[in-house]
C-alpha positions in Angstrom: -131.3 16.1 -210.0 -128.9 13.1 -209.8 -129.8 9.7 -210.9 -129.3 7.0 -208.8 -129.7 4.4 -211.5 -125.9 3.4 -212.0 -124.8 1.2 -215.0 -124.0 -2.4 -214.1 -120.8 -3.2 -212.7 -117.9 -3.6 -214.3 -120.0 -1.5 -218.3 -120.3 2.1 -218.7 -121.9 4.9 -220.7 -120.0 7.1 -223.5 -121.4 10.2 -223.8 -121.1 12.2 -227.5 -117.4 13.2 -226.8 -116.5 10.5 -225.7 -118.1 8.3 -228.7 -116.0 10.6 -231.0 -113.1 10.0 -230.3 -114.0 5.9 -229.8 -115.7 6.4 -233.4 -112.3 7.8 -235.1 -110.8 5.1 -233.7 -112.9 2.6 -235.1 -112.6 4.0 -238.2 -108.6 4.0 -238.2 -109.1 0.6 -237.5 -111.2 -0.6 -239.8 -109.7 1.1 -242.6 -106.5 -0.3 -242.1 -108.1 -3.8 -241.5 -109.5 -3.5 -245.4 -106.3 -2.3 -246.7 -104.8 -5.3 -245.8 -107.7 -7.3 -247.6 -109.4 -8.5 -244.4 -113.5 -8.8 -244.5 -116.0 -8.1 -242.4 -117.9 -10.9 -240.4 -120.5 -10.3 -238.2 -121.9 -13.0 -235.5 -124.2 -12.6 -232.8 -123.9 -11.5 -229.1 -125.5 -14.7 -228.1 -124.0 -18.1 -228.8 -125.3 -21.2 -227.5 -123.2 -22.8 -224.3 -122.2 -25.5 -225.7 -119.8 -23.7 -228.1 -118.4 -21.3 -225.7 -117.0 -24.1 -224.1 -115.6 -26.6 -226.2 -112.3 -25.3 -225.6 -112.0 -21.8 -223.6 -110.6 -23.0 -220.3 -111.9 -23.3 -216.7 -111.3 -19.6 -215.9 -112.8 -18.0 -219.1 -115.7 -20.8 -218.4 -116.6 -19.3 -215.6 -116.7 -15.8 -216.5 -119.3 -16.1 -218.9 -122.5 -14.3 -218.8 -124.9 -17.0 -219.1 -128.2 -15.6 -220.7 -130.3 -19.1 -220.3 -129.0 -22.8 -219.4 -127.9 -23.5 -222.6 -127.3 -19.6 -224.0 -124.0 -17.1 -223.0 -122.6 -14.1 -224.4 -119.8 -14.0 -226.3 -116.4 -14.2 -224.4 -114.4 -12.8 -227.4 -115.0 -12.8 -231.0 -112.8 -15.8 -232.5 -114.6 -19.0 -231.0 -118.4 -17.5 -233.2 -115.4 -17.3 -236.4 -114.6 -20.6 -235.8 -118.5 -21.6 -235.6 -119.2 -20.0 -239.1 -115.9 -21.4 -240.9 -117.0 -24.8 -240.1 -120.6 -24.4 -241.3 -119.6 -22.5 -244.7 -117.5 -22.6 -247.7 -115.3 -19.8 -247.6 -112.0 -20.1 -250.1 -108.5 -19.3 -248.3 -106.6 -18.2 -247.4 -110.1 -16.4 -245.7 -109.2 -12.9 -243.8 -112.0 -12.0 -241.8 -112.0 -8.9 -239.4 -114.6 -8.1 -236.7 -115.3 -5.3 -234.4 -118.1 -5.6 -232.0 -118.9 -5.9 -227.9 -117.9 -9.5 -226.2 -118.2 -10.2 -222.4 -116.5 -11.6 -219.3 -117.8 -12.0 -215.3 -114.4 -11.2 -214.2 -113.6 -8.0 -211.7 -113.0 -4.7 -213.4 -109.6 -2.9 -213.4 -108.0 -0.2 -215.6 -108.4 -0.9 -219.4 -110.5 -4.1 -218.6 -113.6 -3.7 -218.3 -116.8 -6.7 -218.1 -118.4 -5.4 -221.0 -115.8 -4.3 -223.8 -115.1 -3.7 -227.5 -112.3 -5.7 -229.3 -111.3 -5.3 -232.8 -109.7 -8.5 -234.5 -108.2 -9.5 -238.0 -108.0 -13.6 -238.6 -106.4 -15.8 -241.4 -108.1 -19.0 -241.9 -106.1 -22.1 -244.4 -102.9 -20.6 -244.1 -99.8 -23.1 -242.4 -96.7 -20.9 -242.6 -95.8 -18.0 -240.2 -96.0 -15.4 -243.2 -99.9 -15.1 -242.1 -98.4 -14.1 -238.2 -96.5 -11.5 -239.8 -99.5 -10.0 -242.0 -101.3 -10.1 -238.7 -98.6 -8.2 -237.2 -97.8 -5.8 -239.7 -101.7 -4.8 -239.8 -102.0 -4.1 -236.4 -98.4 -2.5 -235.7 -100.2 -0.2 -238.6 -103.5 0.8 -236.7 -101.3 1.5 -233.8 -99.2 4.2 -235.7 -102.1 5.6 -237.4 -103.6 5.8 -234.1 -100.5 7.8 -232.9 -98.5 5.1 -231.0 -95.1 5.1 -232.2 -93.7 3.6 -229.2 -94.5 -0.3 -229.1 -93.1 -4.0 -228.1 -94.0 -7.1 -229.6 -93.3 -10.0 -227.6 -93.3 -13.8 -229.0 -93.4 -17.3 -228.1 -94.6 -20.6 -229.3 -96.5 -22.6 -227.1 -94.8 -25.9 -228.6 -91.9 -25.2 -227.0 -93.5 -24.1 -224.0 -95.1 -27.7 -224.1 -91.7 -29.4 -224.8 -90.1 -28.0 -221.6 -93.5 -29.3 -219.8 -92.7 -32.7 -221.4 -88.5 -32.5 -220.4 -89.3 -32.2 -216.4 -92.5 -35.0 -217.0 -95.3 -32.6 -215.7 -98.2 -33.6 -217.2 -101.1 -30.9 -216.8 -99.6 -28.6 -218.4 -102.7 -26.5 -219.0 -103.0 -25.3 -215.3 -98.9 -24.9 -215.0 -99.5 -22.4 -218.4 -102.6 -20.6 -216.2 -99.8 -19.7 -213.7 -97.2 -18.6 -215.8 -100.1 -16.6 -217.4 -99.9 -14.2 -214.5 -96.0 -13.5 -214.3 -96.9 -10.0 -215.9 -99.3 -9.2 -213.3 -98.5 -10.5 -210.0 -94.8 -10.7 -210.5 -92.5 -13.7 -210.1 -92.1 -14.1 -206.4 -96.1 -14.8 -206.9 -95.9 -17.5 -209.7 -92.8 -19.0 -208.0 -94.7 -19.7 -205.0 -97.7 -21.2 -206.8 -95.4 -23.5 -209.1 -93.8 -24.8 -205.9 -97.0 -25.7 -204.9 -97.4 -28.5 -207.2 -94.0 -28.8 -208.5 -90.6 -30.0 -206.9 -87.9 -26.7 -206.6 -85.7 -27.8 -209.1 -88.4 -27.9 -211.9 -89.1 -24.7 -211.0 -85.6 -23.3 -211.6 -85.7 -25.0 -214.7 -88.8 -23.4 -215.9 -87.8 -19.8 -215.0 -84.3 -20.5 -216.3 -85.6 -20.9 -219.7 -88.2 -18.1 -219.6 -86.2 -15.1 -218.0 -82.7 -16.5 -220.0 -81.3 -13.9 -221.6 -79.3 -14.2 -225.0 -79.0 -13.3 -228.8 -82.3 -15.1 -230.9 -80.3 -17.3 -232.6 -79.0 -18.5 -228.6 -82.9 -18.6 -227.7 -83.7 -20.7 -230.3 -81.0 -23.2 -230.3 -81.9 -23.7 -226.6 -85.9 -24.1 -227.6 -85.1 -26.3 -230.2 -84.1 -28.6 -227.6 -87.5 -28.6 -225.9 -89.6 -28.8 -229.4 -87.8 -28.2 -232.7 -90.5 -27.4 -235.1 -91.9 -24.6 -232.7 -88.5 -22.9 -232.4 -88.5 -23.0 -236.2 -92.1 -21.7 -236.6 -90.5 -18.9 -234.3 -87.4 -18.2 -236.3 -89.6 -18.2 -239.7 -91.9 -15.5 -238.0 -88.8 -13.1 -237.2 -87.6 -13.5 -241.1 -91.0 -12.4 -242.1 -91.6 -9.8 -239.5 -88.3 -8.6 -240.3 -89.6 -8.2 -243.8 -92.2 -6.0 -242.7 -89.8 -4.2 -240.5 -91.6 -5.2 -237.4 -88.9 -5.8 -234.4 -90.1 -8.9 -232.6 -88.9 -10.1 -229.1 -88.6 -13.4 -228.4 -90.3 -14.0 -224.5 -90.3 -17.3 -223.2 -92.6 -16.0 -220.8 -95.4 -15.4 -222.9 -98.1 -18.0 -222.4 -102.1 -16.0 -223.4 -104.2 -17.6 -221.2 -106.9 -19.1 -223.7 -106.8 -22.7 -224.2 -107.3 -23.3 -227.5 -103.2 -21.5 -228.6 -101.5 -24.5 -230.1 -98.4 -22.6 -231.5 -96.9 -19.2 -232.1 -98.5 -16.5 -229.5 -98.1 -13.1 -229.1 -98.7 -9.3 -227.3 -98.2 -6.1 -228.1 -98.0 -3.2 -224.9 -97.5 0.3 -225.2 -97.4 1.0 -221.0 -96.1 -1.2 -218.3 -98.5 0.0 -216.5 -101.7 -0.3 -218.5 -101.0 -4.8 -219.8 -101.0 -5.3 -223.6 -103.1 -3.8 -226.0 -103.5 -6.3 -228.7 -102.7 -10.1 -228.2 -103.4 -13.5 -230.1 -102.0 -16.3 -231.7 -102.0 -19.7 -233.6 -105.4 -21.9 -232.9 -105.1 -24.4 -235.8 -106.7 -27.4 -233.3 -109.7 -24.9 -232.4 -112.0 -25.1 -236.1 -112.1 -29.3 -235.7 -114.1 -29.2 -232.7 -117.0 -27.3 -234.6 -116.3 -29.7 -237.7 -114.2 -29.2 -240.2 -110.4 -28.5 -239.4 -107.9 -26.1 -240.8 -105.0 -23.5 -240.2 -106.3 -20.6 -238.0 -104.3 -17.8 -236.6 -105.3 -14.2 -235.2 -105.0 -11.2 -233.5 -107.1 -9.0 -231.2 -106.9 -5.2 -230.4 -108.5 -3.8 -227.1 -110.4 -1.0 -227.5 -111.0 0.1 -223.9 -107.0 -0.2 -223.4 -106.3 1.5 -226.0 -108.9 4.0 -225.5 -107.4 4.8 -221.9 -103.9 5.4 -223.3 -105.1 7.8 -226.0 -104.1 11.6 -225.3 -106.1 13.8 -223.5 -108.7 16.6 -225.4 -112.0 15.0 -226.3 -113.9 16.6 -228.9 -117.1 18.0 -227.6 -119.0 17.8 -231.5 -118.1 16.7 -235.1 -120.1 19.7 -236.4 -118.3 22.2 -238.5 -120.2 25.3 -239.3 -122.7 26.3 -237.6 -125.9 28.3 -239.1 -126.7 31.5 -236.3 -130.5 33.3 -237.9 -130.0 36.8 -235.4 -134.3 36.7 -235.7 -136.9 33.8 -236.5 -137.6 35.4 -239.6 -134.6 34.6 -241.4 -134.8 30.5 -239.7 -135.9 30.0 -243.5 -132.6 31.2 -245.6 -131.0 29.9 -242.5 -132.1 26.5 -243.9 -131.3 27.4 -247.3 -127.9 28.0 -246.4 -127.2 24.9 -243.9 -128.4 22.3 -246.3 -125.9 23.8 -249.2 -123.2 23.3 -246.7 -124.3 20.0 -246.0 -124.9 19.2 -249.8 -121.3 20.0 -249.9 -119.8 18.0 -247.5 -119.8 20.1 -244.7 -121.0 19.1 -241.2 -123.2 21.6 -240.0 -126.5 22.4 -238.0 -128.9 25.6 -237.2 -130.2 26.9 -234.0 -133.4 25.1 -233.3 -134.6 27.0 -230.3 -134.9 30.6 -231.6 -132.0 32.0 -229.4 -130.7 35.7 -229.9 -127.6 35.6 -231.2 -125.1 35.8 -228.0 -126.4 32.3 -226.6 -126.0 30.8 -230.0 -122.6 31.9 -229.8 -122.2 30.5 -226.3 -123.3 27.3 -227.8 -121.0 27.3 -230.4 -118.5 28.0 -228.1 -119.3 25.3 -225.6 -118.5 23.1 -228.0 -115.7 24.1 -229.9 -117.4 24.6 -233.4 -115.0 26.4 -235.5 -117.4 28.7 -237.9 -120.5 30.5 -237.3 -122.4 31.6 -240.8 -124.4 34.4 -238.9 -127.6 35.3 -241.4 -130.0 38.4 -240.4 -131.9 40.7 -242.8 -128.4 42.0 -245.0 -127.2 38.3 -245.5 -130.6 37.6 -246.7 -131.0 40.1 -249.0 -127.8 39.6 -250.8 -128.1 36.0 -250.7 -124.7 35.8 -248.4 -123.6 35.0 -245.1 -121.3 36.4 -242.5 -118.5 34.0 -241.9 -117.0 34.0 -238.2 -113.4 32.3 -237.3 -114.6 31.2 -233.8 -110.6 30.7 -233.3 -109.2 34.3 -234.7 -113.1 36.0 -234.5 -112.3 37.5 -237.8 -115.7 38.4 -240.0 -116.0 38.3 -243.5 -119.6 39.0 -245.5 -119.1 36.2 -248.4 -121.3 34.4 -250.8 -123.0 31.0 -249.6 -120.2 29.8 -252.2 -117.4 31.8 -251.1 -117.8 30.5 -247.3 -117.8 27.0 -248.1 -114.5 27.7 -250.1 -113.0 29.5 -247.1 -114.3 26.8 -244.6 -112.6 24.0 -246.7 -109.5 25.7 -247.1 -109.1 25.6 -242.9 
C-alpha cells in the first residue's frame, strides 16, 4: 500500500543508501575541515527573529520560516557564529567549522532545496586575505577528496563593486547588487532590462562594461583600482596567496552573493553550468558589530544537496561487510560467537535474525551487495571455523574464525 502522506514541499527523505553515501561525504568533509585546524561549533535550529534580521536582506527576510512572532529557523549557519563570537571569548585567529540543516521559504529547484545541509569553515580576527586563501585551499581540498577534479573559482570584491556604484552616483546600491545577483541565472538580456528600469542606459553600459571586460588580472585590477583602490588590492593579495596554495582564481566582476552583510572579497566555486555553485562566501567584517563586539570575519560555505546531485551514480545499498549465514537455528549461537569476533575486530557485520534457510539469506546478501557470507552449520561448529564465501568470485574456503578475518581484510 502507498502512502499518501508526502514530505513537505520543497524537504525530503534519505533512505539508508542514500544516507551512505551523504554520511561519507560528511565525513570527507569534516576531516579535511580538522586538518586545516578548524573547530566544531554547534548552534541551534531556532534563533530568535530579531537576529536573523539584523542584516540578511529583504529577500532572505522573507524566506524565513518563522516558528513564533519573534522565533525563525536558521537561514544559514554564519549569522548564529556571529551571535556566539560576540557573547564569548574565543582567542584568534578563531576557525570554527559547522555542518548542520538551515532553512529558506523560497521555491525548490535542482540542488536547492527549502530544507538543506551546508557545511562551512570561518576565520574570525584575521584582516589580511591570507585567511580567503586558507578558506579556499580547504574547500578546493574536500572537493578533490570528494572526486571533483574539475572546478572554477570565481572572485570579486564588493568594494569595488561599491566604487563603480559611487562613479555613476546611484545610491541604493543594495537592490542594484540584488539584480546583478541573478546574471548567472536569468542571463543578461534579463538583468539588462531590470537595471534600465531604474537606471539611465548609459550607466548601464558602464556597469556591464566593467563586469563582462575581458583582460589580463593585472589589466582588471588597474581598471578596479579606479573604482576602489584598497578592494582591488585586497583582490590582488588574495591571487598571491591563492597562488601559493596553487589554487587558480578568476577574477569576475560579475560576482555579487546576494547576502547583505559581504563587505569585501566574495567568492564561488561551480563544478556544472548547469547545476549554480557548490560552495560560496566571503568577507563579513561589518556583520559581528551588530551582535556587539566587532572584528575581522570571513567564510565559506559548501552545499551539500548540490554537491550531493553531482556525485556519480551507484549508491551503496549497506555498510555491512560480512555477513554471518547459521544454515539451521541451532547453530544461531556460534553464529553469534563468530559475528561479535568480527565485530571485535573491526569488521562490520550482522547475522540473520529471522531463521531463514540458507538460499534467502543469500538473496539477502545479495540484494544488498554484501561482499562475504561466513556460512556456519554443524562442520563449522564443530571445528570451531567458518565457511568463507566471495559473494563477487563465489569462491569457498573452510577457514578458522581467525583465518577469515585475515582473508576479509586483505580484500
Amino acid at each position: 500500500m502507498v502512502s499518501d502522506v508526502e514530505t513537505p514541499k520543497g524537504m525530503r527523505d534519505f533512505l539508508p543508501e542514500q544516507m551512505i553515501k551523504r554520511e561519507e561525504a560528511l565525513d570527507t568533509i569534516r576531516g579535511t575541515f580538522r586538518e586545516y585546524g578548524f573547530r566544531p561549533l554547534e548552534t541551534p535550529a531556532i534563533e530568535k527573529m530579531d537576529v536573523l534580521e539584523r542584516k540578511c536582506g529583504e529577500e532572505i527576510k522573507g524566506q524565513i520560516f518563522r516558528v513564533e512572532d519573534d522565533l525563525g529557523l536558521r537561514f544559514d549557519l554564519t549569522v548564529p557564529l556571529a551571535r556566539v563570537v560576540t557573547s564569548g571569548t574565543f582567542q584568534r585567529p578563531f576557525k570554527r567549522y559547522a555542518i548542520g540543516r538551515a532553512w529558506r521559504k523560497e521555491e525548490p529547484q535542482k540542488g536547492r532545496l527549502r530544507e538543506f545541509w551546508q557545511a562551512d569553515i570561518d576565520i574570525i580576527g584575521t584582516k589580511g586575505m591570507e585567511a580567503e586563501a586558507e578558506l579556499l585551499s580547504c574547500a578546493s581540498e574536500c572537493l578533490r577528496r570528494m572526486g571533483f577534479k574539475q572546478f572554477r573559482i570565481r572572485v570579486n570584491n564588493r568594494k569595488i563593486l561599491s566604487g563603480l556604484m559611487n562613479t555613476l552616483r546611484i545610491k541604493d546600491e543594495t537592490a542594484l547588487f540584488r539584480i546583478i545577483d541573478k546574471l548567472d541565472k536569468r542571463g543578461e538580456s534579463f538583468v539588462r532590462e531590470e537595471l534600465e528600469k531604474i537606471l539611465k542606459k548609459e550607466q548601464v553600459e558602464e556597469i556591464f562594461s566593467f563586469m563582462l571586460g575581458r583582460g589580463r588580472d593585472e589589466e582588471k585590477l588597474s581598471l578596479a583600482s579606479k573604482y576602489d583602490k584598497e578592494g582591488a588590492d585586497e583582490l590582488r593579495d588574495l591571487l598571491v596567496y591563492g597562488k601559493e596554495y596553487g589554487l587558480s582564481l578568476d577574477i569576475d566582476f560579475s560576482l555579487v552573493r546576494g547576502l547583505d552583510y559581504y563587505t569585501g572579497p566574495v567568492f564561488e566555486i561551480s563544478i556544472s553550468k548547469e547545476i549554480g555553485s557548490v560552495a560560496g562566501g566571503g568577507r563579513y567584517d561589518g556583520l559581528l558589530s551588530l551582535y556587539g563586539q566587532g572584528d575581522y570575519a570571513t567564510g565559506i560555505s559548501l552545499g551539500i544537496e548540490r554537491l550531493m546531485a553531482l556525485m556519480e551514480k551507484g549508491e551503496k545499498q549497506t555498510l555491512t561487510t560480512a555477513y554471518v549465514a547459521p544454515i539451521k537455528e541451532e547453530f544461531y549461537s556460534y553464529g553469534v560467537e563468530v559475528v561479535k569476533e568480527l565485530r571485535d575486530k573491526g569488521i562490520r557485520a550482522e547475522i540473520d535474525l529471522n531463521k531463514r534457510n540458507l538460499r534467502k539469506q543469500l538473496d539477502y546478501t545479495n540484494a544488498l551487495s554484501i561482499p562475504f557470507v561466513l556460512i556456519v552449520g554443524e562442520k563449522e561448529k564443530k571445528e570451531k571455523k567458518v565457511t568463507l564465501r566471495d559473494m563477487k568470485s563465489g569462491k569457498e574456503s573452510l577457514l578458522s574464525i581467525a583465518e577469515a578475518i585475515k582473508e576479509i581484510k586483505r580484500q
